[in-house]
C-alpha positions in Angstrom: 19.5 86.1 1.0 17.5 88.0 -1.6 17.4 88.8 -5.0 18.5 92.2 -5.6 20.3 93.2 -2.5 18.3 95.8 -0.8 21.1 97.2 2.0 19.9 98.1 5.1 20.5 101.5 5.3 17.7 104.1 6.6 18.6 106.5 4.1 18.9 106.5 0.4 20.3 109.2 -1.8 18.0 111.5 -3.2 19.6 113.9 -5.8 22.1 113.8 -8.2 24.0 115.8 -5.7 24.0 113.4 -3.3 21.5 114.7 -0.5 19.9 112.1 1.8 16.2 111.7 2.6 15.2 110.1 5.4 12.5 107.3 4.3 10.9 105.8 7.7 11.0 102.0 7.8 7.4 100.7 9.0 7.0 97.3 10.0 4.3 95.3 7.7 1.6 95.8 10.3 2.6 99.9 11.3 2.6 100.2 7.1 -1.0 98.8 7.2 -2.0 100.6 10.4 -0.8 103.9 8.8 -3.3 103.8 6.1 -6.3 101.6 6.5 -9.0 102.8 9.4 -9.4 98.9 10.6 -8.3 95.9 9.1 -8.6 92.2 9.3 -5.9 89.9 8.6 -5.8 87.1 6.2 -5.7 83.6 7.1 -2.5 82.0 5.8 -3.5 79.7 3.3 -1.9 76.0 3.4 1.0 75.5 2.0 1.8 74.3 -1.8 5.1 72.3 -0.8 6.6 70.8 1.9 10.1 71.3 1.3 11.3 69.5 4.4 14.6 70.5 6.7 16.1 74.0 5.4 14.1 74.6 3.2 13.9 73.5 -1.0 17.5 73.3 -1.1 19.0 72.4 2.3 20.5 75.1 2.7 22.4 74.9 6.2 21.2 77.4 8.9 17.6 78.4 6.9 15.4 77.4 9.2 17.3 78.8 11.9 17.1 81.8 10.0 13.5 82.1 9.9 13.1 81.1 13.9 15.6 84.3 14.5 13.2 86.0 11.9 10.0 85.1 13.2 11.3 85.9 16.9 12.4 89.5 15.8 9.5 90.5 14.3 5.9 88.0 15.3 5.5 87.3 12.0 5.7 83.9 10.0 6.6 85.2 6.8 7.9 88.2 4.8 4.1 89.4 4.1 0.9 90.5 5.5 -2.5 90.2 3.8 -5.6 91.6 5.1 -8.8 93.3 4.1 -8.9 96.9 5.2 -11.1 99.8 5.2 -9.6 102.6 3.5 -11.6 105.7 4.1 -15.2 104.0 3.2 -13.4 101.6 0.7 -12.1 98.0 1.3 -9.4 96.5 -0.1 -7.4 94.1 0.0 -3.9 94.9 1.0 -0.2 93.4 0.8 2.4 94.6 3.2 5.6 93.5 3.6 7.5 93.2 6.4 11.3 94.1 5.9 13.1 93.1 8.8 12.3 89.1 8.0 14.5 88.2 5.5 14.3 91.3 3.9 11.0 91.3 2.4 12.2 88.9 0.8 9.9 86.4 -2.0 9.5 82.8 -1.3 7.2 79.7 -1.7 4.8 80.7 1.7 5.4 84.4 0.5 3.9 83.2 -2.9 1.2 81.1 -1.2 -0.4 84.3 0.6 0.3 86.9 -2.3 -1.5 84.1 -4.8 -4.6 84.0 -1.8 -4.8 87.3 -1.2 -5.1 88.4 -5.3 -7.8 85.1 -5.7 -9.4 86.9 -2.1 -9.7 90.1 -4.2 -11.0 88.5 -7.1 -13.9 86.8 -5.2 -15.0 90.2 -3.2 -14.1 92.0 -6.3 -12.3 94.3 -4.1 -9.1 96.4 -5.7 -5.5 95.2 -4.1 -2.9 97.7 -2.7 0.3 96.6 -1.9 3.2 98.2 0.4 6.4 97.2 -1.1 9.4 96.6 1.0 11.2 93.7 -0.4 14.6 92.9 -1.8 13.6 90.8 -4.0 14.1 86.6 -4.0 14.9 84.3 -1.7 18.5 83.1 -2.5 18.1 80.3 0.5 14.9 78.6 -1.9 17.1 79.3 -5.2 15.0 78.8 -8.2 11.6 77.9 -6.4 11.7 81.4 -4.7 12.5 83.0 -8.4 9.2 80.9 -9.7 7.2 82.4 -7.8 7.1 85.8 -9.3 5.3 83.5 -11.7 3.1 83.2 -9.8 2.7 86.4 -8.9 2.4 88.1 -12.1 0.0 85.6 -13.1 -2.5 86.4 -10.0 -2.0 90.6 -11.0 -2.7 89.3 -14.7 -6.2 88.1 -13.8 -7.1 90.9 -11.7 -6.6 93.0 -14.2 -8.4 90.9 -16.7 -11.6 91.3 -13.6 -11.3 95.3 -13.9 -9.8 95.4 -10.4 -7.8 98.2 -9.7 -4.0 97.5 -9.0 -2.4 100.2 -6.5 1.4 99.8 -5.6 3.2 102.4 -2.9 7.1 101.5 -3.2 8.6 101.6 0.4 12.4 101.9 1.0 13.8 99.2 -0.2 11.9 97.8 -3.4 14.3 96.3 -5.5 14.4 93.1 -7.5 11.5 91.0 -8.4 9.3 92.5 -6.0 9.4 96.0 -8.4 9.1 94.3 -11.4 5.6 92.3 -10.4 4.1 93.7 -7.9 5.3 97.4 -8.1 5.6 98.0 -11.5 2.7 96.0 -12.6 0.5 98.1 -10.8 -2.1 100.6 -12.2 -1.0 103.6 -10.1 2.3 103.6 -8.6 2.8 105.8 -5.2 6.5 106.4 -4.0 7.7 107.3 -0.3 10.5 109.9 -0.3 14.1 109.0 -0.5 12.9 105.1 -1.2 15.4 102.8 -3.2 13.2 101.4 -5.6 15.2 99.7 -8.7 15.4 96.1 -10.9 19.4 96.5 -9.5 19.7 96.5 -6.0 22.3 98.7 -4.1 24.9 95.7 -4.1 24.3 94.1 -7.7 24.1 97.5 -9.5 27.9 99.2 -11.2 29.6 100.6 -8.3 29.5 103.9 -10.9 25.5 103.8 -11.3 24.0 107.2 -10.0 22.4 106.6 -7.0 19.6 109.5 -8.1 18.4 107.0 -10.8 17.5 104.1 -8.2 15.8 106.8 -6.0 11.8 107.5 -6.1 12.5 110.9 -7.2 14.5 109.6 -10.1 13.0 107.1 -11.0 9.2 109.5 -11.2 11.2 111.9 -13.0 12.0 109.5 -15.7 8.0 108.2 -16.1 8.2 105.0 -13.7 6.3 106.1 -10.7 3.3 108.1 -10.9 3.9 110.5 -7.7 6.4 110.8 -5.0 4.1 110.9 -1.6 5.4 112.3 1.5 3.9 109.9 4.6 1.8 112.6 5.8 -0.6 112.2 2.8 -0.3 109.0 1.8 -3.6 107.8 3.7 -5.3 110.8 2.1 -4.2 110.4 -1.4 -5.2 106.4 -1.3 -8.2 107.1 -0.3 -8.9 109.7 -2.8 -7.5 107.1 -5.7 -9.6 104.4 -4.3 -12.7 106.1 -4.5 -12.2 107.5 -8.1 -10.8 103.8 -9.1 -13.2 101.2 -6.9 -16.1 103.4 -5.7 -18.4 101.3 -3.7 -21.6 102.8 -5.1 -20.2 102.1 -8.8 -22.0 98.8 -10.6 -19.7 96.4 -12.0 -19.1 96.7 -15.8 -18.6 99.4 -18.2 -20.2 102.8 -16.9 -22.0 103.4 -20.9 -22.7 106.9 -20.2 -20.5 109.5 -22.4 -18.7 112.2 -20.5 -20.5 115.6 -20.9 -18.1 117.5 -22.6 -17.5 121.1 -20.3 -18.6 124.1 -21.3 -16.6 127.1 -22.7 -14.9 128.6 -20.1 -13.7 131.6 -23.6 -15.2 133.9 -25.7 -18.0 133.0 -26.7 -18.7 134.7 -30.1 -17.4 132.4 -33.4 -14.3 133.8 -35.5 -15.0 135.7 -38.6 -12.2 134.2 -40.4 -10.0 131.1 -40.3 -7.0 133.8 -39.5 -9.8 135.1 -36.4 -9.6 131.4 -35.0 -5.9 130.8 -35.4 -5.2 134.0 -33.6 -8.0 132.8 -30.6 -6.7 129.6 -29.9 -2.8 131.2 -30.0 -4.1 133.8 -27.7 -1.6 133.9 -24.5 -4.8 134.3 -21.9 -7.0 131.6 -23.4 -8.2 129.2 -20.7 -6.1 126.1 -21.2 -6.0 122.5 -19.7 -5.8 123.3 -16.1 -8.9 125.7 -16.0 -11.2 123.7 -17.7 -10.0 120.6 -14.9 -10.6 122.3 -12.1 -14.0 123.8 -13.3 -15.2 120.6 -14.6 -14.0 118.5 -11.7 -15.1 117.8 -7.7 -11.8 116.3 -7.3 -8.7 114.4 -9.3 -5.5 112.8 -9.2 -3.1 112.6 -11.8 -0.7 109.5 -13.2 2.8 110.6 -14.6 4.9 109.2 -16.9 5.2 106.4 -20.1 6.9 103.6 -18.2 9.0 103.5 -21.1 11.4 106.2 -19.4 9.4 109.6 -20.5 7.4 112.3 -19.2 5.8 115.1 -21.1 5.1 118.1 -19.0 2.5 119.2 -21.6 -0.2 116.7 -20.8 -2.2 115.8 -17.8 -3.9 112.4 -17.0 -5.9 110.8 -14.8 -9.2 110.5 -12.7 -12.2 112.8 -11.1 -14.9 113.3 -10.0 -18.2 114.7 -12.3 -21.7 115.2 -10.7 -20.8 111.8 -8.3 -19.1 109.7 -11.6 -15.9 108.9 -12.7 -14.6 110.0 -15.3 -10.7 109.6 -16.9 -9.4 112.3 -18.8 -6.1 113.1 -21.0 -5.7 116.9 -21.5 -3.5 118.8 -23.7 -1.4 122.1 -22.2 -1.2 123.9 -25.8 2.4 122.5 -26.4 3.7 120.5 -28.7 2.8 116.3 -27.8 6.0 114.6 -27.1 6.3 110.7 -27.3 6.1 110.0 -23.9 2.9 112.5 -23.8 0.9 110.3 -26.2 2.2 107.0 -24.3 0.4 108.4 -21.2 -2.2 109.2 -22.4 -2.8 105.7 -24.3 -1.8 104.3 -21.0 -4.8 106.1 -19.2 -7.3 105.3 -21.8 -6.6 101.6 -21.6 -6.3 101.5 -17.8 -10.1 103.6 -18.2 -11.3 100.7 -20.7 -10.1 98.4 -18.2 -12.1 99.5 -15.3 -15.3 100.2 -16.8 -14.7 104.1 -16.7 -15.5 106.7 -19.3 -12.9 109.3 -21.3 -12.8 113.1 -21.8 -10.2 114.3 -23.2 -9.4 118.2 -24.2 -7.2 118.6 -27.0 -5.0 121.7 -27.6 -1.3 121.2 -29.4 0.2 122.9 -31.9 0.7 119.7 -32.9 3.1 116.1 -32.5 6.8 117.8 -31.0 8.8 116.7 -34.3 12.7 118.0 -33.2 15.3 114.4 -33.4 15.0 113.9 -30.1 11.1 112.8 -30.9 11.9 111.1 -33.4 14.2 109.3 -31.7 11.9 108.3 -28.5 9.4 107.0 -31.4 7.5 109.7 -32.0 5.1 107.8 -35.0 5.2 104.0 -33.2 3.6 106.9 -29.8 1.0 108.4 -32.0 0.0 105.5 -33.3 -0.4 103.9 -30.0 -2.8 106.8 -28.7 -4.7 106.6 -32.2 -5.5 102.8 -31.4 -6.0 103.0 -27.7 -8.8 105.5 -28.8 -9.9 103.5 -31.5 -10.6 100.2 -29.8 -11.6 101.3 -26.1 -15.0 100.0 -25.1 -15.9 102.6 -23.1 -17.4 106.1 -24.3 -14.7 108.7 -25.1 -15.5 112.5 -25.4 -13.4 114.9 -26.8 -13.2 118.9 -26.8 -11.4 120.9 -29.1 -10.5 123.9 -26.4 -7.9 125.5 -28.4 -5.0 124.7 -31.2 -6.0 121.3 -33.3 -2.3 120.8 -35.4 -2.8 118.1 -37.2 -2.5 114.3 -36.2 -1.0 115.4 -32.9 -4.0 116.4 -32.2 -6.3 114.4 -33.6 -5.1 111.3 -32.0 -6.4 112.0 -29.1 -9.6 113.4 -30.3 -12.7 110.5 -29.8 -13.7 109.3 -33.0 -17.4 110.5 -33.7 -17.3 112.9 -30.6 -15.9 115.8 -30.8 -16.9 118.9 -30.1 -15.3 122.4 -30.3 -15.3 125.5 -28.2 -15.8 128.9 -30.2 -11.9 129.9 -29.4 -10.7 126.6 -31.0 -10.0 125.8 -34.9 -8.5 122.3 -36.5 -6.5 121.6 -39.6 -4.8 119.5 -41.4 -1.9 121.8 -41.5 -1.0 124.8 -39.8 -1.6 127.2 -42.3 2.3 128.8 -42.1 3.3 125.3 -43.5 0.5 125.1 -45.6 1.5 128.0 -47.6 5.0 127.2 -47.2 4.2 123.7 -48.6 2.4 125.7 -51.5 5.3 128.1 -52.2 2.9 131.3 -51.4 4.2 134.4 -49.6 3.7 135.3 -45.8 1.1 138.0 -47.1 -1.1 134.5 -48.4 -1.0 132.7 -45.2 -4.7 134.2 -44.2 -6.3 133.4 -47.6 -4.8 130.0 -46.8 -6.2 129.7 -43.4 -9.8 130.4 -45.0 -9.1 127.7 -47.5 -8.7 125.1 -45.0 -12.1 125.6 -43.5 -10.9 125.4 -39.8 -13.1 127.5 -37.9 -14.9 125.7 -35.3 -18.7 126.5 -37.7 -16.2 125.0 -40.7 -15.9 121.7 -38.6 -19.6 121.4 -38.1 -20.3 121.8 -41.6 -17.5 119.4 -42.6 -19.0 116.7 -40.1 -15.9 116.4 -38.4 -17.4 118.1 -34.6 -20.7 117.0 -33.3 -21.2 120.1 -31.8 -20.1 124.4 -30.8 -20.5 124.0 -26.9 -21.3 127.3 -25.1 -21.4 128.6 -21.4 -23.2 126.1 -19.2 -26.3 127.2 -19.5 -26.8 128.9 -23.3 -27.4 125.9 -25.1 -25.8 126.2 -28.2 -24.9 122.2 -28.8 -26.7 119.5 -27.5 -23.5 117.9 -25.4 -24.8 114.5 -25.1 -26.7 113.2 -27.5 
């Protein structure tokens, strides 16, 4: 019946050990119900094709199939499009209703999801879809398979509007309908215990581990930005809708840089180029996550590289700044791993995309540079963050809040805006390697560190920061000239 294979089970496994989470099955219009404050449905647009008895193929007993469908569940196909109001924001939504046919993709299905995206196009509204689907209709055979086609050409030109793209995978999404409309989508939000996969449960090796078709697997390995229990799942769409499609924000690019925050350390400048190093190594530095929270109203965070990678020790996404939106990519002070720089290069393009400014706060040690990262393509990553810097249209601001090790860190430093915090420095090289690289004892690796010039009033001589911000309020550097 669909590509796939979604089974019917309520429950999926959840862990590697086997544990069960329960993962509620909503009807198309309970889905839409659960998040949207009103909504009003779609018309269903005429068809494309009139296939004639049992559908494309002939297929004995399909249109009997679809009566016992349609009588089970009111609906006249495996989707539901509407235009809802999502705490104060509309959009246009996609919900899938499991129980005809199993979600499952054909020609009508195509016809609504391909009016619904050109809908969203004309309102230049952002589309959320709720997932349930198995994949393609087997009874259509290749005409149901096309039209994932047609779907990914519809997302294509959404995203080539600036419309924002928001997917939240129900239990099952397997099949075509995760690789278009799921994970094709700008933000990715998971129920818990939901079988989301390519391979559905009947198609996949009978010795695949459940764990890695769960959402929890499959947001541990970078696929899925955010398992969301169904509690907050109305809460945290609205809160990504209104960073991503505020209704008070113009169309276009928003041209005004981000204000770089202000120190949130020390504020005196080091003495020496050993005085910075030990500053921005110190253990109670403020890192990433206090200069976030003080610089922003409210965020929420993507995860993950969609290649199969996450980096703990970087944090991206959206807030809120004095009623603006603003997309950041922050480093935690540990070494960048591949996956980290493929975020973050995600983020900034999804940013350039929708018109939205970049901060990011750099702090690393530098690129992580163990096998393993050079494995997971550690220079074709860094390369990928230099160039989404590089060639995004919108303004990028960067602060130096710590450790600046080398090209890990500058990649993700703005070209021609940067500034630096007193407790920060930036080099080339650590100095360690430097005067290992030099052949010069441990007892030369200060005299080193003032050679390479890396205290943050070094940088502003040198050109390479625009600025030495202070505490909001003292004035030091001119933010945003």
């Amino acid at each position: 019946m669909r590509e796939g294979g979604g089974d019917g089970g309520g429950t999926v496994g959840a862990g590697a050990g086997g544990a069960a989470k329960p993962c509620a099955r909503l009807t198309a219009r309970q889905a839409l119900a659960a998040i949207a404050d009103t909504y009003a449905e779609l018309p269903a647009p005429p068809a494309t094709a009139s296939p004639g008895p049992d559908g494309p193929l002939g297929w004995p007993g399909y249109d009997a199939a679809r009566a016992r469908a349609h009588a089970a569940t009111g609906e006249d196909e495996s989707v539901v499009t509407a235009v809802a109001d999502i705490g104060g924001t509309q959009a246009v939504v996609l919900s899938f209703e499991f129980r005809y046919l199993g979600g499952s993709l054909g020609e009508r299905t195509g016809d609504r999801l391909e009016a619904a995206y050109a809908e969203a196009r004309e309102r230049r509204l952002p589309v959320v879809s709720l997932i349930a689907t198995g994949g393609s209709r087997m009874q259509e055979g290749m005409r149901a398979l096309t039209q994932l086609q047609r779907v990914a050409r519809q997302s294509a030109l959404n995203r080539a509007a600036g419309l924002a793209q928001l997917a939240v995978v129900r239990d099952p999404t397997t099949g075509g309908g995760w690789a278009t409309l799921g994970a094709s989508a700008d933000v990715i939000l998971a129920l818990p215990g939901a079988q989301i996969g390519f391979a559905g449960s009947r198609v996949r090796p009978r010795d695949a581990d459940p764990y890695a078709y769960s959402a929890e697997g499959q947001c541990a390995a970078g696929q899925v930005d955010a398992v969301v229990p169904p509690d907050r799942l109305r809460g945290t769409l609205q809160r990504w809708l209104r960073l991503l499609a505020p209704a008070d924000r113009p169309g276009g690019i928003d041209a005004t840089p981000a204000p770089p925050p202000a120190t949130l350390g020390a504020p005196g400048l080091p003495e020496t180029g050993w005085d910075a190093v030990e500053r921005a190594r110190a253990a109670g530095r403020p890192r990433a996550e206090a200069y976030l929270r003080a610089y922003f109203d409210d965020r929420e965070e993507i995860s993950g590289d969609r290649c199969g990678g996450t980096d703990p020790g970087i944090r991206c996404g959206f807030g809120r700044h004095d009623g603006r939106t603003i997309a950041f990519v922050a480093q935690c002070g540990t070494a960048t791993r591949p996956a980290g720089f493929r975020t973050a290069a995600r983020l900034v393009r999804l940013a350039d995309r929708l018109g939205i400014p970049v901060l990011t706060l750099v702090d690393t040690p530098g690129a992580a540079n163990d096998a393993a990262a050079e494995q997971a393509g550690a220079g074709a990553a860094i390369a990928d963050a230099f160039a989404a810097l590089a060639t995004a249209e919108v303004p990028a601001t960067s602060l130096l809040i710590g450790e600046g090790g080398s090209g890990g860190a500058l990649a993700l430093a703005a070209p021609g805006r940067l500034w630096a915090t007193p407790d920060s420095y930036f080099s080339v090289i650590a100095p360690e390697l430097a005067a290992a690289i030099l052949k010069r004892d441990e007892g030369q690796v200060h005299h080193t560190a003032e050679q390479l010039r890396i205290r943050p009033q070094d940088l502003l001589d040198l050109g390479v920061i625009r600025g030495i911000v202070s505490a909001a309020g003292d004035g030091t550097a001119d933010p945003v000239d």
